[in-house]
N, C-alpha and C positions, 0 to 999 in steps of 0.2 A: 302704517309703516311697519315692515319685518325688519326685525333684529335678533341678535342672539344676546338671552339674558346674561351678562358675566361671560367671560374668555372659555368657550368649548377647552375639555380638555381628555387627554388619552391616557390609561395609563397599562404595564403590559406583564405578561403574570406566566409561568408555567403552569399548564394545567392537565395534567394526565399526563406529561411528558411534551405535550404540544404546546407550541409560539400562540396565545393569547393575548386581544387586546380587548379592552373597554373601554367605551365613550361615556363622556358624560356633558350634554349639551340640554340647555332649556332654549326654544324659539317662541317669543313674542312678537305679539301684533296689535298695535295700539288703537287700529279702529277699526278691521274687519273680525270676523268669529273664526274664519279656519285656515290653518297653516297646513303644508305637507312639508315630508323632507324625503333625501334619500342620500345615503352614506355608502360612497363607494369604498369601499378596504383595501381597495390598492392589490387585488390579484384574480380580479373579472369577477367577483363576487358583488349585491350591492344590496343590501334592508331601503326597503321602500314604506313609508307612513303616508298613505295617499291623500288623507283629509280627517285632520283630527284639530277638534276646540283648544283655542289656545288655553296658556300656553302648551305648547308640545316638549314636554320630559322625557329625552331621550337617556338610556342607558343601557345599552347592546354590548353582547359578549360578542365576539367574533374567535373564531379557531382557523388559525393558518393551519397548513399540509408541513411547511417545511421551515426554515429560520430564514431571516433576508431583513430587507429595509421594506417595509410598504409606507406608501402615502393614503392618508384615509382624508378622504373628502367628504363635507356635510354642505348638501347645496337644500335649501330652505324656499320656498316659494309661500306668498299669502295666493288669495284668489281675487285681487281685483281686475276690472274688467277697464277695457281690452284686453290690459296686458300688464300680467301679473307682476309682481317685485321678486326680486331672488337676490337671497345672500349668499354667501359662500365663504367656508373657513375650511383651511387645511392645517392636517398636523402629520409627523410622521410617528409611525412605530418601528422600532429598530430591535431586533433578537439578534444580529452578528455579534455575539457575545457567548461565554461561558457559560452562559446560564443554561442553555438549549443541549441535551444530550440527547441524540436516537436511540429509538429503544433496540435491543440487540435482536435481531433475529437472524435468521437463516445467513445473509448477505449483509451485514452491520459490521461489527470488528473485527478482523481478521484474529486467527488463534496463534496462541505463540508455546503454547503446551501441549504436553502429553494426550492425546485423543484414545479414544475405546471406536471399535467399531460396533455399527447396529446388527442387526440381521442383514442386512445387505453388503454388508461390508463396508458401507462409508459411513463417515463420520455423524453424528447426528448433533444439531447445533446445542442440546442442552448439557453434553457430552465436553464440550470446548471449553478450552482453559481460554476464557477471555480476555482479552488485552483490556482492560474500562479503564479509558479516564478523558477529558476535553483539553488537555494541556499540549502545546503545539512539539512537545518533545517526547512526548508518548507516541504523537504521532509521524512524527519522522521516524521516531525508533520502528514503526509498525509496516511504514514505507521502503524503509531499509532495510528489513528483513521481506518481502517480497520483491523487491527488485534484485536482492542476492539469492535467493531461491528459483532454482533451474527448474520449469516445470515438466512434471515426472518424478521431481525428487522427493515432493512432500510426502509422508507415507500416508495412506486412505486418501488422496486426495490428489492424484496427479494434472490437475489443472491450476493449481495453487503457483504463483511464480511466474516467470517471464521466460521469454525465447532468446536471450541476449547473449548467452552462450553459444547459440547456434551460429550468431550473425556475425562473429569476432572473425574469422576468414573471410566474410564476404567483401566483396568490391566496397568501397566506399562508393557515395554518390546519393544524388536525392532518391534515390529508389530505396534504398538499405536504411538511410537517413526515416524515408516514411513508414519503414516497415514498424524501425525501431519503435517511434512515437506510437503507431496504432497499438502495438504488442503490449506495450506499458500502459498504456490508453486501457485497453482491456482488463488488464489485472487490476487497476487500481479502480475502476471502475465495479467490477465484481465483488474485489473481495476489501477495498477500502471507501465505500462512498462516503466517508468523512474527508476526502479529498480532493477538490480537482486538480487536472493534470493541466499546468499552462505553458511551459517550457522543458523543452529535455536537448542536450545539447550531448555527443558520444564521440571518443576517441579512439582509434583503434593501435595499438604499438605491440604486435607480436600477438603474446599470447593472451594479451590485456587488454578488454576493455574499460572506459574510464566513462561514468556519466554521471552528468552533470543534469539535476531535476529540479524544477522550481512546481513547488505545488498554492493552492490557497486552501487554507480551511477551510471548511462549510459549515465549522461550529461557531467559528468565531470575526472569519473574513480575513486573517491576517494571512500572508506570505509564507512561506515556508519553505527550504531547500533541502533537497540532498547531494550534498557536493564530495568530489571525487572518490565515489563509489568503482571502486574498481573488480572486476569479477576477469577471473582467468578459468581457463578450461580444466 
């Protein structure tokens, strides 16, 4: 008979900046000699142990790419014949937390300071006064100042910003509506991938536009808005 010695268990770690977990599971087998396992991590990855003398002491590091929820699966098999016995325990590892910062480079935190130019004229990323911190009101602050930035305007960088200014005469309508989303979509994708974009909602009265932006963190999963943001020409 396969069993797991004692409650498998996960526990989950920064390591080098990257979402880390480790397992800790023993698989016994009380009357044949060999057990295998294999432990899926919950993001198409999976450690296989094909045929090892009991018991089987497992203790695997695993390295996520990004922060998120995974479920890690340990399914256990002995080798009897016909047909073999399989256990199964799941657990989750969770980094939607504070704990997880990206490392800054090129496309990481948008700048909110004074810049130097390189030889080519643009700005070079070790050159930027970074915005650093995981807190959800750094990050609005960081959101709110590119969705107020006309792009053109930034100096050394006129991609920096949005097109929201241009669209404040336009027609209203789902045309101008989807422009708006992708435009935003773009910037905050570019130059804040510490956020997704899940809602944006825009008013037009004269020379004002008004928008209303709901984002989620990707550092820590919570909600976040930008509400009545107004940019006039």
């Amino acid at each position: 008979m396969i069993t797991f010695s004692g409650t498998p268990s996960i526990s989950t770690s920064i390591v080098g900046n990257l979402p880390t977990v480790t397992l800790a599971a023993t698989i016994t087998e009380t009357v044949l000699t060999y057990v295998s396992a294999v432990v899926d991590w919950g993001d198409n990855t999976e450690s296989v142990y094909p045929q090892i003398a009991k018991p089987l002491v497992l203790a695997p590091t695993h390295t996520y790419l990004s922060p998120g929820t995974f479920v890690v699966t340990v399914t256990a098999s002995n080798f009897s014949s016909p047909i073999p016995e399989v256990v199964t325990w799941t657990g989750t590892a969770s980094f939607a937390n504070a704990g997880y910062q990206p490392t800054p480079n090129v496309q990481s935190y948008a700048y909110i300071g004074p810049i130097m130019a390189n030889t080519l004229g643009f700005p070079s990323p070790s050159q930027w006064d970074w915005q650093f911190g995981t807190d959800n009101a750094t990050l609005v602050s960081s959101l709110t100042l590119l969705l107020s930035t006309a792009r053109g305007e930034r100096l050394m960088d006129p991609n920096f910003g949005t097109n929201l200014r241009q669209l404040i005469f336009s027609l209203s309508g789902p045309i101008v509506n989807d422009a708006i989303y992708s435009d935003v979509q773009q910037a905050v994708t570019i130059y804040e991938p510490r956020a997704q974009l899940v809602d944006l909602q825009s008013t037009t009265n004269g020379r004002i536009i008004t928008v209303n932006a709901a984002f989620q963190s990707l550092i820590n999963g919570q909600q976040m808005t930008v509400q009545n943001l107004a940019i006039a020409t």
